[in-house]
C-alpha positions in Angstrom: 0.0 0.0 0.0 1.1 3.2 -1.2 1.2 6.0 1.0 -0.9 8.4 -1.0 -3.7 4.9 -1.2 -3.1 5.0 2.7 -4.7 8.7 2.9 -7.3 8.3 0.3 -8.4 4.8 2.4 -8.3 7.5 5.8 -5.7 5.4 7.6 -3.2 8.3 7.5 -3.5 12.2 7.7 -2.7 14.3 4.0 0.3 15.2 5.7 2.1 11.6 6.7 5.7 11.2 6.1 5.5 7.7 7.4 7.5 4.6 5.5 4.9 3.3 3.5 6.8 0.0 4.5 5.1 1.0 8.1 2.1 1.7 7.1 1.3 -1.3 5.6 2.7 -3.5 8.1 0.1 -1.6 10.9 -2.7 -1.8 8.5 -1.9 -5.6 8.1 -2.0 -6.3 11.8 -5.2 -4.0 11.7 -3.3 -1.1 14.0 -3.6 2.8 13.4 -0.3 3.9 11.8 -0.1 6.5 14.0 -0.3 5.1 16.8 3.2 4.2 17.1 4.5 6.7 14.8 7.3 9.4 16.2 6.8 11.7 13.5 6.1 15.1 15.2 2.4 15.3 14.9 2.7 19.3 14.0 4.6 17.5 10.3 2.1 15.4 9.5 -1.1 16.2 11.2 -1.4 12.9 12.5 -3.4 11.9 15.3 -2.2 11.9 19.0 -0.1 8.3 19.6 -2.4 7.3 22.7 -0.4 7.1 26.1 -0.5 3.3 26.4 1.0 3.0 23.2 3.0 -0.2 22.7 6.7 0.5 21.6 7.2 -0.2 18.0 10.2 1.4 17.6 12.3 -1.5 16.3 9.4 -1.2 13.4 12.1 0.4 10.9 11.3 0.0 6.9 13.3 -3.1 6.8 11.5 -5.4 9.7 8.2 -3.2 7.7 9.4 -4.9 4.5 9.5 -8.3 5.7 6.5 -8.3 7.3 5.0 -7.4 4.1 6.6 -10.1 2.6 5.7 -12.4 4.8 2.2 -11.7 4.2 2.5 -11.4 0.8 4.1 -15.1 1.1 1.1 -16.2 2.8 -1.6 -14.4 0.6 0.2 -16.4 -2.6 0.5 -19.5 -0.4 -3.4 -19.4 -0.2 -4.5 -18.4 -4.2 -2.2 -20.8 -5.6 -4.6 -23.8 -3.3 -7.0 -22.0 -4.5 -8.6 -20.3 -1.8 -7.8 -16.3 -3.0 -10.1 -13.9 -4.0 -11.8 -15.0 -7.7 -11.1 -12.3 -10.6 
């Protein structure tokens, strides 16, 4: 998921600077991207992290990368037995 698909879908603000990488990885596991995000909210806009906030720090782009390819993995995994989405 692109960035600018992750503010039209309303899961971040216009303004995010966020990894995409990040983003997708807390949409994945059905999370609010900013919600662990340390971007300055004044950049981006974001909303407030909330004070029990679990510490996702070591979330850089690459541990963001292979969750995504982890899922990706899986998602494939499932269409090629056949139980994916039908075009």
């Amino acid at each position: 998921m692109s960035r600018h698909a992750a503010i039209a879908a309303g899961h971040v603000p216009e303004g995010c600077v966020a990894d995409s990488d990040v983003i997708w990885t807390a949409v994945q596991r059905e999370q609010d991207p900013c919600a662990t995000c340390r971007v300055d909210r004044q950049v981006c806009g974001g909303r407030p992290a909330p004070k029990s906030a679990p510490d996702l720090g070591s979330l850089d782009g690459a541990a963001a990368r292979q969750g995504a390819a982890r899922i990706h993995a899986e998602a494939l995994r499932t269409m090629l037995q056949g139980g994916g989405p039908t075009p």
